[in-house]
KOLMI-237250 format. One record per residue (C-alpha): residue number from 1; residue in three letters; y, z, x. Coordinates in steps of 0.05 Angstrom, whole numbers, plus 32768, in hexadecimal, padded with zeros to 4 digits. Each point is the difference from the previous one (the first is absolute). Layout:
BEGIN
(NUM,'ala',(Y,Z,X)),
...
//
This chain:
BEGIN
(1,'unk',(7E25,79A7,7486)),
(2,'unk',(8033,7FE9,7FCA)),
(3,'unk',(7FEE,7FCA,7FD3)),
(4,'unk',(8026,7FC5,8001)),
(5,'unk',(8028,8007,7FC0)),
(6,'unk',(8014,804D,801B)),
(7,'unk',(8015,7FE4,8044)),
(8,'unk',(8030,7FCB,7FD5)),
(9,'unk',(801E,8039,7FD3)),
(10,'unk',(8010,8039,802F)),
(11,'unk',(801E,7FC2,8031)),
(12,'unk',(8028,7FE6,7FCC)),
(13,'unk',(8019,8050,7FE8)),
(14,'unk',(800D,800F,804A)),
(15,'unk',(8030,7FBB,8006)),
(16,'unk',(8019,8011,7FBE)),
(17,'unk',(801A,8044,800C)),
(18,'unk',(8004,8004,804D)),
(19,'unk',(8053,7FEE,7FFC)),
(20,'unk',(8003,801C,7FB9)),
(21,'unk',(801D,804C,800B)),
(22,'unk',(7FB8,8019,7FDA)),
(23,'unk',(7FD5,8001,8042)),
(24,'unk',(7FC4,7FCF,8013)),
(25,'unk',(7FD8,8030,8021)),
(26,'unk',(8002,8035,7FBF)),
(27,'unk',(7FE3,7FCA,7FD7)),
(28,'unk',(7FC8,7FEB,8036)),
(29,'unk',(7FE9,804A,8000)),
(30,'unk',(800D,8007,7FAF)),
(31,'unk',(7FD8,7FC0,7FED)),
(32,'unk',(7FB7,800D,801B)),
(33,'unk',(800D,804B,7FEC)),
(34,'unk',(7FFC,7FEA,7FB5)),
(35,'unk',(7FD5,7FC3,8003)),
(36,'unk',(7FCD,8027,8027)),
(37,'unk',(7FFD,7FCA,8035)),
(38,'unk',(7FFD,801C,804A)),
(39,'unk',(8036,8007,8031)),
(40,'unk',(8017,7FC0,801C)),
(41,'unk',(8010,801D,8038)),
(42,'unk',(8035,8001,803A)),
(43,'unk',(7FE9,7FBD,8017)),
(44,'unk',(8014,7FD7,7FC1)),
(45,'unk',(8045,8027,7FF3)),
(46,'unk',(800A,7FE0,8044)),
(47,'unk',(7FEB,7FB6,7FED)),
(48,'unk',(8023,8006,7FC0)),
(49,'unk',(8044,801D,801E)),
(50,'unk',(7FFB,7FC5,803A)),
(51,'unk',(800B,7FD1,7FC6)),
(52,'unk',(8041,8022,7FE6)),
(53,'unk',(8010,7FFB,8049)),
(54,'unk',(7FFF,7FB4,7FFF)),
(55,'unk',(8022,8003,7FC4)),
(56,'unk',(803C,8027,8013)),
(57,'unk',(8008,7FDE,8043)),
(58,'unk',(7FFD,7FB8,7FD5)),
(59,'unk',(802F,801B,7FCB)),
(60,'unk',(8033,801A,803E)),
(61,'unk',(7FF3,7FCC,8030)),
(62,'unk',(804A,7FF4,8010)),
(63,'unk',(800C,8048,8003)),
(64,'unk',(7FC8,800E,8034)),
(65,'unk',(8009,7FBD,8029)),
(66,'unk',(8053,800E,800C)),
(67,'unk',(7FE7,804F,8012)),
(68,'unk',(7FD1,7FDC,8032)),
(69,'unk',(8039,7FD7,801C)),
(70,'unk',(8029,8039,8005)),
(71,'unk',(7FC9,802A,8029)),
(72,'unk',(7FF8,7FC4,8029)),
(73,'unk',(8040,7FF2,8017)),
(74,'unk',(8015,8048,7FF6)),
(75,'unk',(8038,7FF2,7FD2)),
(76,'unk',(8023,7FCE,8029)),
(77,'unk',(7FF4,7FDB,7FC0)),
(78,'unk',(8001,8024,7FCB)),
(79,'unk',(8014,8052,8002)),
(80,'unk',(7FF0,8009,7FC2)),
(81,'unk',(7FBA,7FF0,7FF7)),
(82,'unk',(7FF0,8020,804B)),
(83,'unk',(801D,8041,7FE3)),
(84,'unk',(7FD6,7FF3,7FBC)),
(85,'unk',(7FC8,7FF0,8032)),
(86,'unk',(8005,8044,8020)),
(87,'unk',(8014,802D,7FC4)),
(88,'unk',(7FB2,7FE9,7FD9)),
(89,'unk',(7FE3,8009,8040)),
(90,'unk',(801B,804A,8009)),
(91,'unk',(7FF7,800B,7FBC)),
(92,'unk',(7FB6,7FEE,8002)),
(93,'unk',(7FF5,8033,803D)),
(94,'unk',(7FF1,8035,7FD3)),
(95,'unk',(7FCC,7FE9,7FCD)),
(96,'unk',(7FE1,7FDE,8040)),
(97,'unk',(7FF9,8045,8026)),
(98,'unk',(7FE3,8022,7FC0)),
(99,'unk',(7FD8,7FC7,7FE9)),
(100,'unk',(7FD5,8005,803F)),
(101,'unk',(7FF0,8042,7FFF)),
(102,'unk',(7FF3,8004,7FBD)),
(103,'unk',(7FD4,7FB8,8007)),
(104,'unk',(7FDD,802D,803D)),
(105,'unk',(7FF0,804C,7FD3)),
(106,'unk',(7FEB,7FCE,7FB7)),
(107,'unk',(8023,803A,7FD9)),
(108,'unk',(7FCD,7FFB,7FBE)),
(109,'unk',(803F,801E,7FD2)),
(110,'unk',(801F,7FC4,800D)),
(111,'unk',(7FE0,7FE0,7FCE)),
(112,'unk',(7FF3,8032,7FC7)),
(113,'unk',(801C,7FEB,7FB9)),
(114,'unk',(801C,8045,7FF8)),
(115,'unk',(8034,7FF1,8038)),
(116,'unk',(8007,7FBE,7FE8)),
(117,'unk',(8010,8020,7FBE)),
(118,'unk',(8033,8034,8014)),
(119,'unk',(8028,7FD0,802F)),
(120,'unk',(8003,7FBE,7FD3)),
(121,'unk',(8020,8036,7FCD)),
(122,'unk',(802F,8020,8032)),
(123,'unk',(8017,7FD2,8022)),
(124,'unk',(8006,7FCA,7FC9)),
(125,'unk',(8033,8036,7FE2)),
(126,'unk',(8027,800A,8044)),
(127,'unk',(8006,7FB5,8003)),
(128,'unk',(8024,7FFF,7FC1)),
(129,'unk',(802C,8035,8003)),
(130,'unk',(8017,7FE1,803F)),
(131,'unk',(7FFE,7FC1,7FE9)),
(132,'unk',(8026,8008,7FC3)),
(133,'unk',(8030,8041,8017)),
(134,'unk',(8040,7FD5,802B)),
(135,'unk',(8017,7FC8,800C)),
(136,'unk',(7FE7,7FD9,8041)),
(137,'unk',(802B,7FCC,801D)),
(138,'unk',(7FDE,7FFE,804E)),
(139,'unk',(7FE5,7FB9,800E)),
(140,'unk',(7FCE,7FF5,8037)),
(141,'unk',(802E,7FE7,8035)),
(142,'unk',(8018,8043,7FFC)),
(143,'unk',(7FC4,8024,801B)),
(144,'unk',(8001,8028,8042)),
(145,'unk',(7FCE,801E,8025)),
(146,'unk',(800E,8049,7FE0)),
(147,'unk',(7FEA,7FE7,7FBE)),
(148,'unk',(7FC4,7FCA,801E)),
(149,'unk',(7FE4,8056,8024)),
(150,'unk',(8013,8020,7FBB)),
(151,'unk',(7FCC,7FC0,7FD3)),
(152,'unk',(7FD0,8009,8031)),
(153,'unk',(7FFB,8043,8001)),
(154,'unk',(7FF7,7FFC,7FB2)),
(155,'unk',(7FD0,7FCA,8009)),
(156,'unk',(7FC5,802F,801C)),
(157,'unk',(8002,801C,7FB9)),
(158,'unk',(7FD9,7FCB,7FEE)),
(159,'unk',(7FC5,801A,8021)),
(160,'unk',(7FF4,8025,7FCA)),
(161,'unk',(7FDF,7FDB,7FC3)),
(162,'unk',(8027,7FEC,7FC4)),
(163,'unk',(8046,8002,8025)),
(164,'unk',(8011,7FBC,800C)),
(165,'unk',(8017,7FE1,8049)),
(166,'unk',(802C,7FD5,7FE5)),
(167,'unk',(8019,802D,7FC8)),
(168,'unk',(8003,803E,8028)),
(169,'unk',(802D,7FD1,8035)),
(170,'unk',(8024,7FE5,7FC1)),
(171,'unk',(8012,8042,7FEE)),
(172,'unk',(8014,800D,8044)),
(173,'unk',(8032,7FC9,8000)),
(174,'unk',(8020,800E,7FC2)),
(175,'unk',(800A,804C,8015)),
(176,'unk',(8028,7FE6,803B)),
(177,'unk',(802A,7FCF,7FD0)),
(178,'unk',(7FE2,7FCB,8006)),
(179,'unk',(7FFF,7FCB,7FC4)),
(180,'unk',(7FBD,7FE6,7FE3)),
(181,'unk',(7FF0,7FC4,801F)),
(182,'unk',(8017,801A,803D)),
(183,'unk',(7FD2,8033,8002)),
(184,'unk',(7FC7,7FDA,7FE5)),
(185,'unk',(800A,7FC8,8036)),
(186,'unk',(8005,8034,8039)),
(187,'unk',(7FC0,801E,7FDE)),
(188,'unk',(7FDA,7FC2,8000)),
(189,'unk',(8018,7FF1,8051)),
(190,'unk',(7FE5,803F,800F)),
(191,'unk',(7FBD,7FF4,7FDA)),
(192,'unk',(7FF8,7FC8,8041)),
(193,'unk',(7FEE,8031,8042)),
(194,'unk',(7FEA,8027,7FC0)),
(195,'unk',(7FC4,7FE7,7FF3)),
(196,'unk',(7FF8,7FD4,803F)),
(197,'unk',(7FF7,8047,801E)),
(198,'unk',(7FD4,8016,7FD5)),
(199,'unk',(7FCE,7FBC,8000)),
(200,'unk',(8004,8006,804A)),
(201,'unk',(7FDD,8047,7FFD)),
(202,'unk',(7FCA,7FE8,7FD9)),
(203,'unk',(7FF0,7FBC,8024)),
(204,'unk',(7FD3,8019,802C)),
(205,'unk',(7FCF,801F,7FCB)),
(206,'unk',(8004,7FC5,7FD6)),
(207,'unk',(7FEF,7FD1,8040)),
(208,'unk',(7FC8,8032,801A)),
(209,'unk',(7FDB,7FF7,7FC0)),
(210,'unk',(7FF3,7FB9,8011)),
(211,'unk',(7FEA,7FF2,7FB1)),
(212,'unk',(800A,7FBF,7FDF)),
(213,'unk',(7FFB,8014,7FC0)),
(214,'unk',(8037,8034,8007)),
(215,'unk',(802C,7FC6,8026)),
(216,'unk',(7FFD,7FD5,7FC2)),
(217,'unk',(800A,8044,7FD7)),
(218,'unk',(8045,8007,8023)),
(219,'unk',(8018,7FBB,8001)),
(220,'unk',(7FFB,8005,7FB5)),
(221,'unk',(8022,803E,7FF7)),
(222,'unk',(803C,7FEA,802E)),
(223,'unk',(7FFF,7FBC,7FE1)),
(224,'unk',(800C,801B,7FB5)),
(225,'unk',(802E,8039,801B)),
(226,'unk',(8030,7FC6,8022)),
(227,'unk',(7FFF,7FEC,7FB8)),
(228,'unk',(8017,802F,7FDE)),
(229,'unk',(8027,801F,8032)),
(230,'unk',(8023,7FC3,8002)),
(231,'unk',(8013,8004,7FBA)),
(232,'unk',(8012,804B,7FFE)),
(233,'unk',(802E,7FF3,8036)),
(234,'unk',(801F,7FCE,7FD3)),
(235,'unk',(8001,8027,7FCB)),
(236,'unk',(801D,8039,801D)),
(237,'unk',(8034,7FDE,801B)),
(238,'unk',(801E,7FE5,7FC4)),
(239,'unk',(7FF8,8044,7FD7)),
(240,'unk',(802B,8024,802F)),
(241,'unk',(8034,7FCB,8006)),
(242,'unk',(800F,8013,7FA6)),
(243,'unk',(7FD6,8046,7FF6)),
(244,'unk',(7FF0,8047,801C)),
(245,'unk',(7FBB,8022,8014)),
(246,'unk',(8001,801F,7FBA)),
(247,'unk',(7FBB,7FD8,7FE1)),
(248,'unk',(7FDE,800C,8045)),
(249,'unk',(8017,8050,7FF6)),
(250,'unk',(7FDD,7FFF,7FBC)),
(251,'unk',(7FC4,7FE7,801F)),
(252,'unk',(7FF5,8029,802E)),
(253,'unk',(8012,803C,7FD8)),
(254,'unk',(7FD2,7FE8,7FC7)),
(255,'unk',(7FC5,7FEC,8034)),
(256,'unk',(8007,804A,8026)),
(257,'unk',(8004,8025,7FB3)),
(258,'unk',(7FBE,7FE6,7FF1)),
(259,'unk',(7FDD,8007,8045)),
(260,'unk',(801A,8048,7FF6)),
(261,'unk',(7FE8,8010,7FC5)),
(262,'unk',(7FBD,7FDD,8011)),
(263,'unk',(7FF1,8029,8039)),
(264,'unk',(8014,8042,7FE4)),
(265,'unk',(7FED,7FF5,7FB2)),
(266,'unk',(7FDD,7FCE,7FF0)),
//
């Protein structure tokens, strides 16, 4: 059971760094790891990613309500946001299929710190050099369903530790010439049936436990990661509107140096 002041910090990390391109779920397996806390288990990375998706559908609510209009009047309306509609939907298909069989074998590797290690290095380095090698002019309007296929295959990536959904999809988009906040916004749309997917899987166990104590537990922890998602979403944002993924790079290649060395020298 976490204590109280635990269940504030890792909800506050995980709203902090779920849009950040440093990976939420790296740090929720990293932070009990060196604090010696236990595992807080599947069931709170569910609570704590339901508040970053209230966040995300607040912070896009214009977004998501004219792609709503467009499905329901199948773009008699509004083309464009029917075909937006229909591009995050295909491009979701993917991590969808894989999340649920991955959700159904609990692969334990999934959350060892040496994985987490090896891809916050590697592919905080690939962002960069993709990031930083050409210049990308694509805006979001310009999306088809090609490139929605090609982010969403990238996105199941992200399965593994330390990766980053929405730097992984980030890096994605920029591959495919997309500019930053292009590919940031189409990251964070896809985060939606992202984790709506994955908090439907796990509503059933958290239901079945029938504990009141664990009810308040996650109310808390999505509560505080609305928060801060809130204001990472902000934050992110802005930074990409003036500035590149460099400082995230440096983070994650400083973070996956040390967990490196820790595990094999220290």
């Amino acid at each position: 059971m976490l204590s109280f002041q635990n269940l504030i910090l890792l909800s506050s990390i995980q709203g902090l760094t779920e849009f950040l391109p440093i990976s939420s779920s790296a740090h929720l397996i990293i932070l009990p790891s060196i604090s010696n806390n236990p595992d807080q288990g599947r069931v709170f990375d569910v609570a704590v990613h339901f508040g970053s998706l209230i966040a995300v559908l607040l912070y896009f609510w214009k977004d998501v309500f004219n792609m709503g209009l467009g499905f329901l009047y199948l773009g008699s309306k509004s083309k464009k946001e029917l075909r937006l509609f229909f591009i995050v939907i295909i491009a979701s298909l993917p991590l969808i299929f894989v999340g649920y069989f991955i959700q159904k074998n609990n692969f334990i590797f999934l959350r060892s710190i040496e994985v987490i290690a090896w891809c916050t290095l590697i592919f905080g380095i690939i962002l960069f050099l993709i990031d930083n090698t050409f210049l990308r002019v694509k805006r979001l309007e310009d999306i088809n369903i090609k490139s929605g296929i090609i982010i969403g295959l990238f996105q199941t990536i992200a399965f593994l530790p330390g990766t980053s959904r929405s730097g992984i999809t980030i890096t994605a988009g920029r591959l495919l010439g997309f500019e930053r906040s292009s590919a940031t916004k189409f990251s964070l749309l896809l985060s939606i049936p992202a984790i709506l997917g994955a908090t439907s899987l796990e509503l059933y166990d958290i239901v079945k436990q029938e504990n009141y104590e664990l009810s308040i537990n996650i109310l808390t922890a999505s509560l505080f990661s609305f928060i801060f998602s809130m204001l990472s979403i902000f934050f992110m944002m802005k930074w990409i509107s003036n500035y590149s993924f460099t400082p995230f790079v440096i983070y994650r290649v400083l973070l996956g140096s040390v967990l490196l060395l820790a595990i094999y020298f220290w």
